[in-house]
C-alpha positions in Angstrom: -219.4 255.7 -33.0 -217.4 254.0 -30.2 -218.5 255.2 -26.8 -214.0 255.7 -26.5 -214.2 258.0 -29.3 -216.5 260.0 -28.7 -215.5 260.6 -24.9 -212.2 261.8 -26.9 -213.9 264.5 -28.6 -214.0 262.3 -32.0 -217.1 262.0 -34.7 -218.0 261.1 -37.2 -220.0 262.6 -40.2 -221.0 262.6 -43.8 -218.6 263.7 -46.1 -219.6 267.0 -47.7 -218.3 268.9 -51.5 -216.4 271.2 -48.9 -214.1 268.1 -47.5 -212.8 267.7 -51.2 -209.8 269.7 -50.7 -209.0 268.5 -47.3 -209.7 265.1 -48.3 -207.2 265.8 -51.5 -204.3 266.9 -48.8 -204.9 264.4 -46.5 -204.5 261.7 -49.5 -201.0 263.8 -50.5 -200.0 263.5 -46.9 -200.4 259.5 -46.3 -199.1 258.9 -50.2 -195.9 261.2 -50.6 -193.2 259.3 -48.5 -194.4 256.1 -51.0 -193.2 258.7 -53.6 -190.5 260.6 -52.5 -187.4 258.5 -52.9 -188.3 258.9 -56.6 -186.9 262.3 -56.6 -189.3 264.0 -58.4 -189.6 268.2 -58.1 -192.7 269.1 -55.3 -194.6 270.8 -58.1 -194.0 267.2 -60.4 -195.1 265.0 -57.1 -198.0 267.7 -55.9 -199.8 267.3 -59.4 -199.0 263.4 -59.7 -200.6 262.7 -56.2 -203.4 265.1 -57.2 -204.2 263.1 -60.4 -203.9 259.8 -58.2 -206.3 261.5 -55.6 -208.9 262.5 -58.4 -209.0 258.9 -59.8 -209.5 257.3 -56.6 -212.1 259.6 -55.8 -214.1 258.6 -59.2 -213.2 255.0 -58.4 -214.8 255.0 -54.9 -217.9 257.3 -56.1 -218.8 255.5 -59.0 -218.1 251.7 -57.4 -219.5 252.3 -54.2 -221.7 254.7 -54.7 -224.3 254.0 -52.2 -221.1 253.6 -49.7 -220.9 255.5 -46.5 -218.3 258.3 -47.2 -217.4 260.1 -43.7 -215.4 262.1 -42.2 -213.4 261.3 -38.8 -212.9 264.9 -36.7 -211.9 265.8 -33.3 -213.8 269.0 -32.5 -214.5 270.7 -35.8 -211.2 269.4 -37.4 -211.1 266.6 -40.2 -208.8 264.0 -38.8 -209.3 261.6 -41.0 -211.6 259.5 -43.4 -213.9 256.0 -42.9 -215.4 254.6 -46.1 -218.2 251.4 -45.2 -219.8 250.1 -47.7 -223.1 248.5 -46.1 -224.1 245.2 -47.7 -224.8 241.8 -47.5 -224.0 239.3 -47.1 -220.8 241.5 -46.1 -219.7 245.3 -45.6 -216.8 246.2 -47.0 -214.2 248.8 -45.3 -213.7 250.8 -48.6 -211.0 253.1 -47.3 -209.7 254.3 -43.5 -207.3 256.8 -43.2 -206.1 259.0 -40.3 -204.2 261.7 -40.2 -200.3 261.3 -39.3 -200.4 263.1 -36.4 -203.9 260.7 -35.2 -202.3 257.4 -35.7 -201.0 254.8 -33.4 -203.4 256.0 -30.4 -206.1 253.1 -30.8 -208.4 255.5 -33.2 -208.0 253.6 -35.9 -208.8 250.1 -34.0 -211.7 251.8 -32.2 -213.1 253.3 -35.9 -212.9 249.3 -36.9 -213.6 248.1 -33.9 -216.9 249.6 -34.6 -217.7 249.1 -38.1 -217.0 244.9 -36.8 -220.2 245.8 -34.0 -222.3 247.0 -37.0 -221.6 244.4 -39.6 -222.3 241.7 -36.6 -225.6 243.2 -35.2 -226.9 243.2 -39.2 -225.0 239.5 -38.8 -222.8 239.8 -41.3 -218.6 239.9 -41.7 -216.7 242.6 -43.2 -214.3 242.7 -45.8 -211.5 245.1 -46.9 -208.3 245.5 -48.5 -204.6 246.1 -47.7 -202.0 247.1 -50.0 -198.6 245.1 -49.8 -196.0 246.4 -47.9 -198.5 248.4 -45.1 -197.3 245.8 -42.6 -198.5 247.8 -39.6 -201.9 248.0 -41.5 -202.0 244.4 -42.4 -200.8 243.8 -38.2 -203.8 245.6 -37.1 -206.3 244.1 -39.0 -204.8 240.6 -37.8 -205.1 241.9 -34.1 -208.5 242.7 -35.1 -209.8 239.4 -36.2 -209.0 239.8 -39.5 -208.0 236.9 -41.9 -205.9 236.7 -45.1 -207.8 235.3 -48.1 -206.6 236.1 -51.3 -203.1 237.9 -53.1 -204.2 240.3 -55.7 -201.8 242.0 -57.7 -201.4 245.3 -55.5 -203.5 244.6 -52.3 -204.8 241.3 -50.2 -207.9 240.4 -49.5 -208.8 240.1 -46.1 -212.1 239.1 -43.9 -213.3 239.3 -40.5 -216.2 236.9 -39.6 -218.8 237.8 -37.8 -219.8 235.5 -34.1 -222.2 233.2 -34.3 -225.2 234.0 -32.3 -225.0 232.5 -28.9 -228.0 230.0 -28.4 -230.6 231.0 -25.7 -231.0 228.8 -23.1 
């Protein structure tokens, strides 16, 4: 955990069964403006976005099961989620997700920021993956070192590489 963070009052921990339904609403909350202009009735959206959630959730579990899943909180609140898959020759940034009300205050670059210092004390890169259209996503990981690499059908591919270790003198 970034020394920033923390000073902030922000943690992070293993996700738990408990976080399920939080981590359900939190999924509804960053997905349903994707969704709205589709006009669908709340009950028609809430059980769509539920189904999307549940799927996910099996996706991440059974792919990456031996993945970090944690939860981001401020105090005793959830906030948000960080999912790190620890690897080599790379981790992979599974997921990151914050809260509407948590974004755009440097969390999300710090939360980065120091999954980057953990990949390059193991010396290895991280990957992850950012869905087309997130521009302000896809800008951030850019500020962040972050390189385009492939074009998939819903997401690119993008890499951050790791220094190389300064020679002792």
């Amino acid at each position: 955990m970034p020394e920033s963070l923390s000073a902030q009052g922000v943690s992070l921990r293993a996700a738990r069964d408990d976080d399920i339904e939080w981590l359900r609403l939190h999924y509804r909350e960053r997905r349903a403006a994707e969704f709205a202009p589709l006009g669908w009735p709340a009950a028609a959206l809430t059980a769509f976005l539920d189904q999307q959630f549940a799927m996910q959730h099996l996706h991440y579990t059974r792919y990456y099961a031996d993945a970090q899943f944690l939860i981001v909180e401020r105090g005793d609140a959830p906030i948000g989620r960080l999912y790190l898959l620890r690897r080599a020759p790379e981790h992979l940034l599974v997921d990151i997700g914050l809260a509407p009300g948590q974004r755009g205050q440097g969390l999300g670059a710090a939360l980065i920021g120091g999954a980057q210092a953990d990949a390059a004390e193991c010396g290895r890169g991280l990957r992850l993956h950012v869905e087309h259209g997130n521009d302000s996503a896809r800008r951030l990981y850019e500020r962040l070192g972050f390189e385009h690499e492939e074009d998939l059908p819903t997401h690119a591919a993008m890499r951050w590489r790791a220094p190389a270790p300064r020679a002792h003198a």
